[in-house]
N, C-alpha and C positions, 0 to 999 in steps of 0.2 A: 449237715448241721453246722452252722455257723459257731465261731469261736465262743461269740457273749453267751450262745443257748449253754454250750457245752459247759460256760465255767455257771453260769445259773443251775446246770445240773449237780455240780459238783457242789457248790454252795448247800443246797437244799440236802445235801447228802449227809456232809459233813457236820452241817448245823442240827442234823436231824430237825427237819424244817416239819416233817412229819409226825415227830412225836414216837414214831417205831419203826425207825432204821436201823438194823441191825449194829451193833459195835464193830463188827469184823467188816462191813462195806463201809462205817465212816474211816477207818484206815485205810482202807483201798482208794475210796477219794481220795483222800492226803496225801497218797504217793503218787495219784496224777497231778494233783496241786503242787507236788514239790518240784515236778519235772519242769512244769510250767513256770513256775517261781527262779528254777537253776536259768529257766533264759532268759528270765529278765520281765518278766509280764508281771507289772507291783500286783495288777489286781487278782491276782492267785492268792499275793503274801496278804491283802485285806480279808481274803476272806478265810485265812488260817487265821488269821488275829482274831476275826468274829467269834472262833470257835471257843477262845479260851474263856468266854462265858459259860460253860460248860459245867457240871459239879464230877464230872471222873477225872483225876488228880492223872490217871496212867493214859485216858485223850489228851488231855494239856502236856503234860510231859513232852508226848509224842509231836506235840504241834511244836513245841523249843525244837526237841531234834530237827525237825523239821528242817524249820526257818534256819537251823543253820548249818545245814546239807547246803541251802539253795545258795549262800554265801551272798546272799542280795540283803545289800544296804539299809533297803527299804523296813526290814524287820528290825533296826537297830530299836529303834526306840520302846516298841514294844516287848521287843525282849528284857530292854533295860527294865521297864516298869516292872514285868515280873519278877524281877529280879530282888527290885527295892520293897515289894509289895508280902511285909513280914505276916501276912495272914494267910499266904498262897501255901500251898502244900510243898512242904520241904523239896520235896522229888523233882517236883514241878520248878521250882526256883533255881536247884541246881542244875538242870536241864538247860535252863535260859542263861548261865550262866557258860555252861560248854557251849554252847551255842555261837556267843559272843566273840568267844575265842575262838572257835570255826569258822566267821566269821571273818576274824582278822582283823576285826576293828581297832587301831587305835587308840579312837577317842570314847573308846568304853574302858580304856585304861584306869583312870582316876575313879572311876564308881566301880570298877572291879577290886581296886586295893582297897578304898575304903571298904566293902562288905570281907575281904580276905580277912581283915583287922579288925572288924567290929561285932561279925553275928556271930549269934551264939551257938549255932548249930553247923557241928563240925563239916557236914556233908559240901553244906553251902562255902564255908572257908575251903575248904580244900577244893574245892571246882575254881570255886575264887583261884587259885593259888595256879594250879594248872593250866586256866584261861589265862592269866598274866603271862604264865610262862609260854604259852603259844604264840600270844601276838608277839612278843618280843622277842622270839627266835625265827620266826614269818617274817619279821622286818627289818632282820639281821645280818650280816655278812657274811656268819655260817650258815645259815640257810641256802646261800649260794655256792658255798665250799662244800660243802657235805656231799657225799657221793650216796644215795640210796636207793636199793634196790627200785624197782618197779614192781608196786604190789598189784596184786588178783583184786582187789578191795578197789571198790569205788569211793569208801566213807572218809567222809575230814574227820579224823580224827583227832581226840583229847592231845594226842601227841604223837609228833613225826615219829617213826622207828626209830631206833640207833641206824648207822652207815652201814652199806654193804659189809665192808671189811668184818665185822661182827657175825660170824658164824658158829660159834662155839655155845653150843645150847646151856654147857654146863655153868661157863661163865655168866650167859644172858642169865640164867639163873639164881646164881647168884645176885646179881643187881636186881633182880624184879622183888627178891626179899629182903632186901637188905635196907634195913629202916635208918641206916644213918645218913642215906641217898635224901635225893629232893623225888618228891611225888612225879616232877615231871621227868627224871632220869630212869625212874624205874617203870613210869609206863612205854616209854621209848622201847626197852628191855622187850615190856611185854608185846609191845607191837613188831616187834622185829621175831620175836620167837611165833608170835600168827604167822609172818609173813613166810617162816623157815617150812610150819606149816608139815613136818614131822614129827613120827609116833613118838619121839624123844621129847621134842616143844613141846607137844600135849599134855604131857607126862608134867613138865614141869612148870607150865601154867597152872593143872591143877593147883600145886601146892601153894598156889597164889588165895584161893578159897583160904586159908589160915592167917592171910592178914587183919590184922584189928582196927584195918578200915572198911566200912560197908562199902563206900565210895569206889573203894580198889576190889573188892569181893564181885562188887556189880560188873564191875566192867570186863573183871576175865570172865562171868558170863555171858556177858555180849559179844568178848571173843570167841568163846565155841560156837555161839550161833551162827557167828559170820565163816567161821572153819566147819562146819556141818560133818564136826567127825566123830561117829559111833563111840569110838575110845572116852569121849566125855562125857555119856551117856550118866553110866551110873553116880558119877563126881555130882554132875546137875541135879539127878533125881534126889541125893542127899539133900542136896542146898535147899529145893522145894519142897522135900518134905519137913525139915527141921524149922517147926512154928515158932522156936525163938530168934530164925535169923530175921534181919529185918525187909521190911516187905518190897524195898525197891529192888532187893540182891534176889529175893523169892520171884520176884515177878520174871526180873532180867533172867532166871533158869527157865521158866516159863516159856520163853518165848524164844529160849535157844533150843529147847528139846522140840518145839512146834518146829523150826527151820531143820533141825538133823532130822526129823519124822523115819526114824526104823518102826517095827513093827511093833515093838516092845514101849514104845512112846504115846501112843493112842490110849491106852487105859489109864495111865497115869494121868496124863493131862484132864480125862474125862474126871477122874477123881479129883480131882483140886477146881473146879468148876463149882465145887461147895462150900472152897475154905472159907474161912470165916474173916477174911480176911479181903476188905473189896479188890484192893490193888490184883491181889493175887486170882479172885478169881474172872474176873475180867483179862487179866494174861492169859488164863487159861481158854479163857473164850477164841482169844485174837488167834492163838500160837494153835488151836487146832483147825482155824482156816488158814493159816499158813503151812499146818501138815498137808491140809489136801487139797495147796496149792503145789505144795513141796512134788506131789503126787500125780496131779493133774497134766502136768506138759504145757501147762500156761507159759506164755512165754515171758508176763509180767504180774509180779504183784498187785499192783495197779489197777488190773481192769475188775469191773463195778456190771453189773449187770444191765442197770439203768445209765451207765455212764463207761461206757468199753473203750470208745473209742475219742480220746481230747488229742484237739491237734492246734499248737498253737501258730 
C-alpha cells in the first residue's frame, strides 16, 4: 500500500469520515499521524487540522498535543488560530498554547504575551506564561550550558528538567511547591523528579495535586502516566473521583491510570465511563484501550486495525 492510500486511511479515521469510528481508533491514527508529521510530511499536519472541526474538546486537545510533539512548523498557524479563537474550549486553547512552545517558535512570541496579559481564564495565561518561558530558554545560551540528564521520555515537554546536578528529591520538592517561584522553575522541578523516577519522587509529586492551579494539578497527572508507577495509583483514583476537581486534571487521571493499567484499574475506569461529565468520560473510554494496549504486547500505540501499518 502506497503512502497517499495509507495517509487517506488515516484521514477517514481520524475525521471519523464514517460517522462510527470508535474514539479510541481515532487516537490511534493520530499517533501514526504524528510520527509521520515528526518527519516532516505537512500532509499528515493538514489532516490533524481537519480534525479540529470536531465537537470533543478532549480529540482537539489531543490534536494541539499533537502538532506540537511533531515540532513541524507547518502547524504554527493553526495552532495560533486556536489559540486566539475565545469560543474554543478552554482545554483545547491551552493545549495549542503548550504546543507552540514545543514547538519553539519564536514568532508566536508576540501573540503568546499578548493572551498571557489579556485572557481571562487563568489556565490559558499560565500556558501563555510557560510557553514564553520555553521558547526563550530554547533560544538561549543556557540552554547550551545546562548539563541534563538524558531522560526515558520522548515528550517535549512544558519545560526542560532542572540540570543533572539536582538530585535531592527533598529540595526538588521544595521548588515544585513553592508558589513564590515562576510556574516555569517549578515545572523544571517537576520534570526532573519524573526523570529521578523513585518511590521518594513519586511520593512527592504527589503533593503537587494540592496546588491551586488545575494547570499544575493536570500535569503531574500526565506525569504519572508517563512514570506508570502503581505508587500513584490511589493519589489518581482520588483526583478522578472528586466531581469538584476540574475536568481537564479529572480527565489527565484518567488516562494516567489507563497507561499504569494494574489490576485494580479496570473497574474504576469502567466506572467513570458514566460520569456526567463528557471530557471525563470519553478519557475513560480512551485510557481503557490503552489498558489493553498497556496489556497487549503491542509494540505501538499507534496501530489501528484498518490502518496498522503507515510507512512514510
Amino acid at each position: 500500500m502506497g503512502d497517499t492510500e495509507d495517509l487517506t486511511q488515516l484521514r477517514a479515521i481520524l475525521t471519523n469520515a464514517s460517522g462510527d469510528t470508535p474514539l479510541a481508533h481515532r487516537f490511534r491514527a493520530l499517533f501514526s499521524l504524528k510520527s509521520l508529521g515528526r518527519e516532516g510530511i505537512n500532509e499528515a499536519i493538514d489532516i490533524i487540522e481537519e480534525a479540529f472541526n470536531d465537537d470533543s474538546a478532549l480529540l482537539k486537545h489531543e490534536l494541539a498535543y499533537v502538532l506540537g510533539q511533531t515540532k513541524n512548523r507547518h502547524a504554527v498557524p493553526t495552532l495560533q488560530n486556536v489559540l486566539k479563537d475565545e469560543n474554543e474550549d478552554p482545554m483545547v486553547r491551552h493545549e495549542a498554547a503548550e504546543a507552540l512552545g514545543a514547538i519553539g517558535d519564536k514568532g508566536s512570541l508576540v501573540l503568546l504575551k499578548e493572551y498571557f496579559e489579556k485572557d481571562p481564564l487563568e489556565v490559558v495565561r499560565q500556558t501563555c506564561e510557560l510557553a514564553i518561558a520555553r521558547i526563550e530558554w530554547e533560544h538561549s545560551k543556557l540552554s547550551k550550558q545546562e548539563v541534563l540528564e538524558e531522560s526515558q521520555f520522548s515528550s517535549i515537554d512544558p519545560a526542560p528538567p532542572l540540570p543533572y546536578e539536582n538530585t535531592s528529591v527533598e529540595q526538588l520538592q521544595k521548588i515544585l511547591v513553592d508558589q513564590s517561584l515562576s510556574l516555569f522553575e517549578r515545572y523544571r522541578a517537576m520534570f526532573r523528579l519524573r526523570d529521578l523516577g523513585t518511590a521518594e519522587s513519586v511520593d512527592a509529586l504527589i503533593t503537587g495535586f494540592n496546588d491551586p492551579s488545575a494547570l499544575f494539578r493536570h500535569e503531574i497527572a500526565y506525569v504519572f502516566g508517563q512514570l506508570c508507577d502503581p505508587r500513584s495509583v490511589n493519589a489518581l483514583v482520588n483526583v478522578l473521583q472528586n466531581e469538584d476537581e476540574e475536568g481537564m486534571v479529572r480527565h489527565e487521571a484518567a488516562e494516567a491510570l489507563g497507561s499504569i493499567a494494574t489490576d485494580d484499574v479496570m473497574p474504576v475506569l469502567q466506572k467513570f465511563m458514566q460520569d456526567k461529565e463528557r471530557v471525563v468520560r470519553e478519557s475513560a473510554v480512551v485510557a481503557l484501550d490503552m489498558y489493553e494496549y498497556e496489556r497487549s504486547g503491542e509494540m505501538e500505540y499507534a496501530s489501528v486495525q484498518s490502518a496498522s501499518t503507515v510507512t512514510a
